[in-house]
N, C-alpha and C positions, 0 to 999 in steps of 0.2 A: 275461131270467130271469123265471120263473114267480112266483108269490107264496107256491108252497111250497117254492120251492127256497130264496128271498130271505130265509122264517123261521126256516127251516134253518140256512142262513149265519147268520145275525144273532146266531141261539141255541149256536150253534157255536163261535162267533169267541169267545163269550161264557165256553167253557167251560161252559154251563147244560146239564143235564138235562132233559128232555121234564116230568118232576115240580119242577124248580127253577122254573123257567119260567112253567109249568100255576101253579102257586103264587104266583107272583109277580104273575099278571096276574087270577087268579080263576076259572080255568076248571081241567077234567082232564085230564089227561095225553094221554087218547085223545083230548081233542078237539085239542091240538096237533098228536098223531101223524097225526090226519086231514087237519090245513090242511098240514103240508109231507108228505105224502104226495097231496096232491088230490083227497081222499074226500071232503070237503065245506068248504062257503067260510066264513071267519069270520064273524060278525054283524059291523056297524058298529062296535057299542061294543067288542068286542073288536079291530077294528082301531085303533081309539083308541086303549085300552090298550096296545095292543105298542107303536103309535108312541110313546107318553110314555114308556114301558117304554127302548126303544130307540133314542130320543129323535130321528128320525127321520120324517123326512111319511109319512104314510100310500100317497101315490103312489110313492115307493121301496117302502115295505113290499110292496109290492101288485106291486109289479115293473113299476110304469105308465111308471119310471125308474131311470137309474140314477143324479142326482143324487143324494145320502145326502142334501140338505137338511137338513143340523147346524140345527138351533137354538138357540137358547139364550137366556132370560131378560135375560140384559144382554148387551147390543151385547157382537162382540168386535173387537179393531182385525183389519185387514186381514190384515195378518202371520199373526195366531193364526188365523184362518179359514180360510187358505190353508195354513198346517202342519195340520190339522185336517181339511181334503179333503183332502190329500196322503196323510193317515195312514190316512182311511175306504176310500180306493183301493187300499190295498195289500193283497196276500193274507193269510190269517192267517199265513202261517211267518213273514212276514216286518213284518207288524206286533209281533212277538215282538220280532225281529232288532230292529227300530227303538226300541222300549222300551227294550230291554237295552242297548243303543248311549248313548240318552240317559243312563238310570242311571250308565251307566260314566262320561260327559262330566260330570256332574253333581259324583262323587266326586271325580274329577281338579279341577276348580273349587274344591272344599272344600280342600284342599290347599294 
């Protein structure tokens, strides 16, 4: 996958608009519509930005892979890392699906 296909997805999965996004990381709207159309390549620090953004390495972003490389400021045990790739791997219909899944497990437990 391309690196304007990868922003696309990322911004997509996100439910973000081309302007939520632009907004979000400090650039315009056209300059997003350029990187996932492949009109021209982000600067550095805006690939920084989308990875903090998307919390995500910069070499997924960039589509150098397709490890999501989750990070996260404190350690997480193994368990939550692995439900966490498991969830970044899924398509979006079905990252919904798995949401909606857990919410429902969730209320059932309160019960």
């Amino acid at each position: 996958m391309d690196y304007g296909q990868r922003i696309k997805e990322l911004r997509e999965e996100r439910n973000l608009s081309l302007m939520a996004l632009a907004k979000a990381i400090g650039v315009s709207d056209t300059a997003i519509y350029k990187w996932e159309n492949r009109l021209a390549e982000p600067k550095l620090s805006n690939i920084a930005r989308m990875s903090d953004f998307f919390n995500c390495t910069a070499d997924y972003l960039m589509g150098r892979v397709d490890d999501f490389g989750w990070h996260s400021p404190i350690p997480l045990p193994a368990e939550d890392k692995r439900l966490l790739d498991a969830f970044h791997a899924l398509p979006p219909t079905l990252k919904t699906l798995a949401l909606e899944t857990l919410q429902l497990w969730q209320r059932e437990c309160k019960k």
